[in-house]
N, C-alpha and C positions, 0 to 999 in steps of 0.2 A: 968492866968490872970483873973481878975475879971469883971464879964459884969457891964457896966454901967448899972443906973435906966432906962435908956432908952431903953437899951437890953432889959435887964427884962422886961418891959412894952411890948416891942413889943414881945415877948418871948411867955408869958402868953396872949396875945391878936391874937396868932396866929391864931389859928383855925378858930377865930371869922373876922382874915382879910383876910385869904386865903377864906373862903366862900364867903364873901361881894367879892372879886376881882374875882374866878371864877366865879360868877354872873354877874359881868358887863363883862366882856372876854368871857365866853363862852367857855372855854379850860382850863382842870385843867395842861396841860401843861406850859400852857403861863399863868398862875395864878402862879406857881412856880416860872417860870425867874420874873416875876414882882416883889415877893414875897422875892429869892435872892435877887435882883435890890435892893428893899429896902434896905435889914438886912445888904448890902454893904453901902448903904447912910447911915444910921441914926450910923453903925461904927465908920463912919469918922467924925461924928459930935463933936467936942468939944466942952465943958465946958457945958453939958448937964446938970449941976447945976442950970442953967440960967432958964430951961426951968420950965414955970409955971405946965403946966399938961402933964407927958410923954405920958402916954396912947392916947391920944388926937393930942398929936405932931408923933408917929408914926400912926397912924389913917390916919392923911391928907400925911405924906409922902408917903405911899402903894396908898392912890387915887390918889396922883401928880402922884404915879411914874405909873399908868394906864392911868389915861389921858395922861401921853408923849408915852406911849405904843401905843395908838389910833393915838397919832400924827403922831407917826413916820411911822405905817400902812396906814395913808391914805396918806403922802407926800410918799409911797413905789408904792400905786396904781395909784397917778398922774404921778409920773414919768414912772410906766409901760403903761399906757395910751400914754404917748407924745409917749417912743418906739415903741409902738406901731403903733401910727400915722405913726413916722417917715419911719418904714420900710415899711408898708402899703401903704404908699401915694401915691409912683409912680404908682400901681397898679390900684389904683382907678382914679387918675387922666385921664381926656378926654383930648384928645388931637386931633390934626387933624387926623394924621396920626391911630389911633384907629379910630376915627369915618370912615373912607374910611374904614377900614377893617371889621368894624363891618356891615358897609352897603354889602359889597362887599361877606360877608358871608350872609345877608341875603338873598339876590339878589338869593348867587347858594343854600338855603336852599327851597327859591319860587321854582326854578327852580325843585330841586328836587321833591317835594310837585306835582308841573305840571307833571311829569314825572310818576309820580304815578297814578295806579289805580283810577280812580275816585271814589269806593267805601271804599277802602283804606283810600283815603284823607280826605274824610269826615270823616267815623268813627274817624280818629287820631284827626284832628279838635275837630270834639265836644267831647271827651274823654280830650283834652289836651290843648284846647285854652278855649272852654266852660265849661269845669267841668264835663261835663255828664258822670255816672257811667258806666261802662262795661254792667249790668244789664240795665239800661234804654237804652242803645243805643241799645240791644240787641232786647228789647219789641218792641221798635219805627223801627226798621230798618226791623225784623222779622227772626231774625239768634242769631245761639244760644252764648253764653256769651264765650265761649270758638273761636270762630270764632272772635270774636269782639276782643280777646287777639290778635290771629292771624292776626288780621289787622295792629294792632295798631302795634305789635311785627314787622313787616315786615318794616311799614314808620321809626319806632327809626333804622331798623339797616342798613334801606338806609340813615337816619342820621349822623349815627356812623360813617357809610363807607366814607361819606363825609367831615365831622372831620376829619377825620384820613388822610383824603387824602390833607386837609388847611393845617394840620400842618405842 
């Protein structure tokens, strides 16, 4: 079977459109399917006698068929976006029944915190509510950096213990 002029144009114009299309793609992967995508369109085209400049008419086919390429990835990222939403949402939603639990946990987290060591508390405090480093609570308190782990280590895993025990 013999290629139409329009084959042949886009044939001889390959190299030259597979560059231009991996350059706007970013994937000589998905430059290829594009690339296929085409040499499948401008196939089926008939009476390609009509057309005034083949070169030119396969040119804008490989950009149409990039821009639907872009289209169809960003209407792929909206709809994983809504899925997204969708299964996400209950989770994030406040509700009454959260808000009472979330208080009710913070309540026995005080509770814990009160229960602790008052030198304990503080170090966790300013290491974990105020930011202060291991190394400066260590300077400002007067105990060594490895002690100041041990504080902190002791209040998370009277935390933990209390987690584990909501659930």
């Amino acid at each position: 079977m013999e290629l139409t002029r329009l084959l042949q144009s886009f044939a001889s114009l390959r190299p030259r459109i597979e560059a231009l299309t991996r350059g706007r793609v970013g994937c000589s992967a998905t430059a290829e399917d594009i690339l296929q995508d085409t040499w499948v369109r401008l196939s089926n085209v008939r009476h390609d006698d009509a057309i005034d400049n083949h070169a030119a008419f396969a040119m804008r086919a490989a950009k149409n068929a990039a821009i639907g390429h872009f289209r169809k990835q960003q209407r792929r990222n909206e709809i994983d976006a809504e899925v997204n939403d969708l299964l996400w949402q209950s989770v994030d939603e406040i509700s009454p029944e959260r808000i009472v639990m979330g208080r009710d946990m913070l309540r026995a987290v005080d509770a814990a915190l009160q229960d602790m060591p008052e030198r304990s508390r503080r170090i966790f405090l300013m290491n974990r509510i105020n930011g202060v480093s291991h190394r400066e609570i260590a300077r400002q308190i007067g105990i060594s950096e490895e002690a100041v782990y041990y504080h902190i280590r002791r209040v998370v895993e009277r935390l933990a213990e209390l987690r584990d025990s909501q659930a």
